[in-house]
N, C-alpha and C positions, 0 to 999 in steps of 0.2 A: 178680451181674451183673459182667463181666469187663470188660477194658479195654477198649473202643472206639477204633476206629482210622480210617483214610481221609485221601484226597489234600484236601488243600484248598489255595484260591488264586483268585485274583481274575486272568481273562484282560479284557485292554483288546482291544474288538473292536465290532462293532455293535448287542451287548450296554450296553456300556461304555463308551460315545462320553462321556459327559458326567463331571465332578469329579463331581458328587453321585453319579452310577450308580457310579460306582469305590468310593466312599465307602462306600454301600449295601453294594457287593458284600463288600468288606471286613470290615464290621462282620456281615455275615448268616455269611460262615464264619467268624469269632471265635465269633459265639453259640453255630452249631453244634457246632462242636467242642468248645466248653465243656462244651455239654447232654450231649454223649455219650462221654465219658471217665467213667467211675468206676472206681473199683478196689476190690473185696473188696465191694460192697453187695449186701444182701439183702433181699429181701422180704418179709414175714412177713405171711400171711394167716389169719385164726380160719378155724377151722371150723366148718359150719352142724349141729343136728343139731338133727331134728323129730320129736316124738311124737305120735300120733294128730293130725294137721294135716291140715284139711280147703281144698283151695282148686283153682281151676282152672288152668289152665295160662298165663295174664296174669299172675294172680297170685302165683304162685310166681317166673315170671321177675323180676319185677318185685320183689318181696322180695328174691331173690337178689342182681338188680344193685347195690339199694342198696345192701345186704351189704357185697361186692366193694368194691364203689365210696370206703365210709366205711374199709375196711380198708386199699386202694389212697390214698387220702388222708393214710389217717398214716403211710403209709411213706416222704413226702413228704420231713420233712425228715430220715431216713434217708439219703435218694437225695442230696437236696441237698450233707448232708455227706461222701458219700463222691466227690462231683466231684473229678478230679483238678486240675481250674482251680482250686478253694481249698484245695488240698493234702491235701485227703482227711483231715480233722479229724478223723471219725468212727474210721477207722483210727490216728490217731494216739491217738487217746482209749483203744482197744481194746488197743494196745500198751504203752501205759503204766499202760492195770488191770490188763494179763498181770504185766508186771514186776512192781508193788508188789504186789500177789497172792502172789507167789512169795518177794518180798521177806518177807510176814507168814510165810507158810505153810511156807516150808521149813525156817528157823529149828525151829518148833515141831515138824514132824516129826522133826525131828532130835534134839531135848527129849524127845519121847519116848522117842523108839528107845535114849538115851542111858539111863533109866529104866529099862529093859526089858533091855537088855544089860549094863547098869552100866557104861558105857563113856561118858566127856564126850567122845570123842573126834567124836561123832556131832553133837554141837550144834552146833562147828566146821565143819564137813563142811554143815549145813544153813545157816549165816549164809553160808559163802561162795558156795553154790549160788545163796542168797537174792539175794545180792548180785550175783553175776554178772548172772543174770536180769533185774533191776533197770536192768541197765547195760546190756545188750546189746538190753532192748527201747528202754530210752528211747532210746539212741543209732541203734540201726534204726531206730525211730520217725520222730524226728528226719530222721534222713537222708531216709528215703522221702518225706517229706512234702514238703522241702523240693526233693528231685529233683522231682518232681511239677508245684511251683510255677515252677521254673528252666525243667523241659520245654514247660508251657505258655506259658510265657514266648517260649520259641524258636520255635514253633508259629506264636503271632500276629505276631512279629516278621518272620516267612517271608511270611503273607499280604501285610504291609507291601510287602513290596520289589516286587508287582506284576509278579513273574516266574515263573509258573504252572508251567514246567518245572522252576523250581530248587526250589518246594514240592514237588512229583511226584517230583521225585531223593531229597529230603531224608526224605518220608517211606516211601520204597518202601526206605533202608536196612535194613538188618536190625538193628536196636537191642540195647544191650548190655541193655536192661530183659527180654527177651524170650530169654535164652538164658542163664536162671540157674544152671544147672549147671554153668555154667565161668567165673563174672562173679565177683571179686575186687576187692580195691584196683590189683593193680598193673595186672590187667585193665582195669580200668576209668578208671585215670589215661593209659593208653597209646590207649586207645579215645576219650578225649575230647583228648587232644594230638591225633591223628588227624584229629578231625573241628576240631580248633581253625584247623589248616591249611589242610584244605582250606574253613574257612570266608571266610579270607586269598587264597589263590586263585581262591574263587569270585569274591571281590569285584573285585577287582585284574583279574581276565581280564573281566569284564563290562564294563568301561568301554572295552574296546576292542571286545568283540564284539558290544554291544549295538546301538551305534548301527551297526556294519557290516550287521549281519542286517533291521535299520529300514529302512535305504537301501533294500537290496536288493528290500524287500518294499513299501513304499511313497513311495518318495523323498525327498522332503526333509522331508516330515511326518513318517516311519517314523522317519531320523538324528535327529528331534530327542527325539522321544518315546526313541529307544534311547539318546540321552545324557543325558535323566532320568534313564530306569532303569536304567542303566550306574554314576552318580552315586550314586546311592540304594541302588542293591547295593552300590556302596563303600563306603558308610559303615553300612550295616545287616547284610551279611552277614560281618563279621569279628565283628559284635557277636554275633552267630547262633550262629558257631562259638567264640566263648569259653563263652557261654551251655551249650553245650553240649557242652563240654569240664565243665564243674561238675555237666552231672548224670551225663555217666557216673562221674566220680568219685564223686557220692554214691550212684549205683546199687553202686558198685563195694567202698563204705563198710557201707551198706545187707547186700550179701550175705557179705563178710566176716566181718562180726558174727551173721549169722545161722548162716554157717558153722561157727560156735564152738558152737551148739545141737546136742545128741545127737540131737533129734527133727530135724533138719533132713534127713540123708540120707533116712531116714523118707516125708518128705514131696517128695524128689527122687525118690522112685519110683514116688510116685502120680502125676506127670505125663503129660500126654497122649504118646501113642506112635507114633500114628498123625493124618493131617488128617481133619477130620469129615465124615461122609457127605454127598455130593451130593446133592440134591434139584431136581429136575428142572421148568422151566418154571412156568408162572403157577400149575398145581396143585399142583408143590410135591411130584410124584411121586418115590415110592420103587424105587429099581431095587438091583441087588445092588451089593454096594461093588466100585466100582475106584476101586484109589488112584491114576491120572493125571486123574479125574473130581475127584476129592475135593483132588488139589493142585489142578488149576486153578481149581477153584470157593474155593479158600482164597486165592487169589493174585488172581481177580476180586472179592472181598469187601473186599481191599486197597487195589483200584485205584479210578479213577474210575466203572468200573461197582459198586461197592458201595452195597449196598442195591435191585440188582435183583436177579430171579430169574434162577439160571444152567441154562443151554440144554445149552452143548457149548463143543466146543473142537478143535485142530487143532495136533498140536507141529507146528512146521515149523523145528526144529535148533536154528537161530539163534535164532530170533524165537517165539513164540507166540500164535495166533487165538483169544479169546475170545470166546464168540458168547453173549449173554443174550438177555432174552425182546426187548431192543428196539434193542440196539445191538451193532456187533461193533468190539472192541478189537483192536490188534495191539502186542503190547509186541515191545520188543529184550532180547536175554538180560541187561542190565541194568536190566530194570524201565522204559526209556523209556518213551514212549508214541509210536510208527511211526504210528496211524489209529486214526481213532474215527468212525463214521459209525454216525448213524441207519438202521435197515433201510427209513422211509419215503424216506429218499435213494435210495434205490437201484431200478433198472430192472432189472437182468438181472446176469448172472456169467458170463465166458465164461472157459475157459482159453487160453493162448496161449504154442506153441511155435517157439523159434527155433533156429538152430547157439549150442547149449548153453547154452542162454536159457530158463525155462520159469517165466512169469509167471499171475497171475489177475489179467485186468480186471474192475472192478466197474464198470460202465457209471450214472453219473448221472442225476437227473432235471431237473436244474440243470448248466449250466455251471460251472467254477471261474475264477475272478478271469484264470488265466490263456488261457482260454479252452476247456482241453479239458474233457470230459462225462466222464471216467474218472479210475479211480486204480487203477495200477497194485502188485501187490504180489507181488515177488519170490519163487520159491522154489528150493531146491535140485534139485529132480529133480520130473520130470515124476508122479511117482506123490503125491506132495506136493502137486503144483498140482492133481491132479484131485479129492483127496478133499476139499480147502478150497473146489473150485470146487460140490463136490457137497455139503458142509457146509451151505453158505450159499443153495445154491439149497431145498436142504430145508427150510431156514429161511425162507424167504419166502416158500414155498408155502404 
């Protein structure tokens, strides 16, 4: 089971009207994200095997599940352990029987061979291998584990500040955990000064645009809630960005050391090479691979549509239209998030041309607060607007 990702963030809105609802909301993306982070866990299911077994078809399912079921049970605290919220114990446990393992084992190998070739030169050669191993796993070890605890540290700290876009920025980066072929120390101390900054920035600009965008959207209620949350990113998101300056440096520590391993290249070229095949609507259909199907469906699995089924999609230059089984996203070439509407919102799709204008209305079923029934979405050239207008009308068909 591999690492589990996704936006999380608690929006203040008619959701969230209430301290408890915020609270709630809070503590429900803490759990989640908890529950679905692990790293390196696995499953391990027995196998069933039956000899001359007489039974009907109730029966047998029904055998089977319990099977499953008891097997799926004590994988439990497997899974528990390798949560990246407790620093993934399991892994750490795995890494430090590598080393001592190696510690016992390589010494003797080398006892041998020194035996067999009449050479001590070999026992030397196997203590220091022993030893290396010893040292490079507990110190990986160590490190990942404790990056782990530091990340999810920064994660729930994010929900905190109750600024749903600056969760959505933060985790839509491309993280130095995620791009191990080039992650080092000095990699990794430059990656986390980086985001130390801009965690100092973030906080610092928030207190002046927070309550300005408040006003705007709701007057003197909006200023005041934006000078909360302006206040609160001050003082939580420089914490953020040191937070998170410590784990790229220990991702950074982490791969360093691993770097020193002969088998590591090895295992730098079993990596994935390509994004994984697309799978299409609520069944889940198989089509031939394209890889602008299989990126967008990797980039929708990251966003707030993760964990629905993916439809289709629409580059349009700038920006990009992802279209699942129930809602259509629009990012900006930085991962924002430009629209997110339910397909039950929606009435029709028309395109619409001007002198050098060429837009798609999505016509409402509901008014918006400021009173029009539409949302307009920009695009470069009128061959752009027609396929996104003819995307989405397929869609709703």
């Amino acid at each position: 089971v591999g690492e589990g990702s996704g936006v999380i963030g608690v929006k203040l809105g008619s959701k969230n009207r209430t301290a408890l609802a915020v609270v709630r909301g809070m503590m429900k993306s803490i759990l989640v994200d908890a529950l679905l982070r692990c790293d390196g866990a696995s499953l391990n299911f027995e196998g069933v095997a039956l000899w001359n077994h007489l039974s009907n078809k109730e029966q047998l399912t029904t055998y089977l599940g319990a099977h499953y079921l008891a097997s799926l049970i004590s994988n439990v605290p497997a899974l528990l352990g390798s949560l990246a919220a407790f620093g993934n114990p399991v892994g750490l446990i795995r890494d430090l029987g590598d080393g001592m393992s190696d510690f016992v084992n390589e010494p003797m190998k080398g006892f041998k061979k020194s035996i067999q070739e009449m050479d001590p030169s070999f026992v030397m050669t196997g203590v220091a291998r022993g030893t290396g191993s010893l040292a490079r796993h507990t110190l990986g070890g160590v490190a990942d584990s404790a990056a782990m605890l530091t990340e999810t540290a920064a994660k729930n700290m994010a929900v905190l500040t109750l600024d749903r876009k600056y969760a959505q920025r933060r985790d839509r980066v491309m993280r130095l955990k995620n791009n191990r072929t080039r992650a080092d120390f000095v990699g990794g101390f430059e990656s986390g000064l980086l985001k130390l900054v801009h965690g100092i920035l973030e906080g610092v600009t928030g207190v002046v645009s927070k309550p300005i965008r408040g006003a705007e959207r709701n007057g003197v209620e909006g200023f005041a809630k934006g000078v909360g949350k302006g206040l609160l990113g001050l003082l939580v998101k420089p914490v953020i960005g040191a937070t998170d300056a410590i784990t790229d440096t220990l991702i950074g520590v982490k791969e360093s050391v691993d770097g020193m391993n002969p088998q590591h290249d090895i295992e730098t070229l079993q990596t994935q090479v390509r994004p994984r095949r697309a799978l299409y609507g609520v069944d889940r259909a198989i089509r031939n691979y394209r890889l602008d199907d299989a990126t967008a469906a990797t980039i929708q699995a990251r966003s707030r549509l993760g964990g629905e089924e993916y439809l289709s999609h629409v580059d349009m230059t700038q920006n990009v239209a992802l279209m699942s089984v129930r809602k259509l996203l629009i990012l900006s070439g930085n991962g924002e998030e430009v629209l997110l509407l339910p397909y039950k919102m929606i009435t029709k799709v028309e395109t619409h041309e001007g002198a050098d204008r060429y837009s798609v209305k999505i016509y409402l079923k509901e008014p918006k607060p400021d009173g029009t029934d539409y949302e307009e979405v920009m695009c470069p050239n009128l061959k752009i607007a027609d396929l996104l207008q003819k995307e989405l009308s397929n869609v709703l068909s």
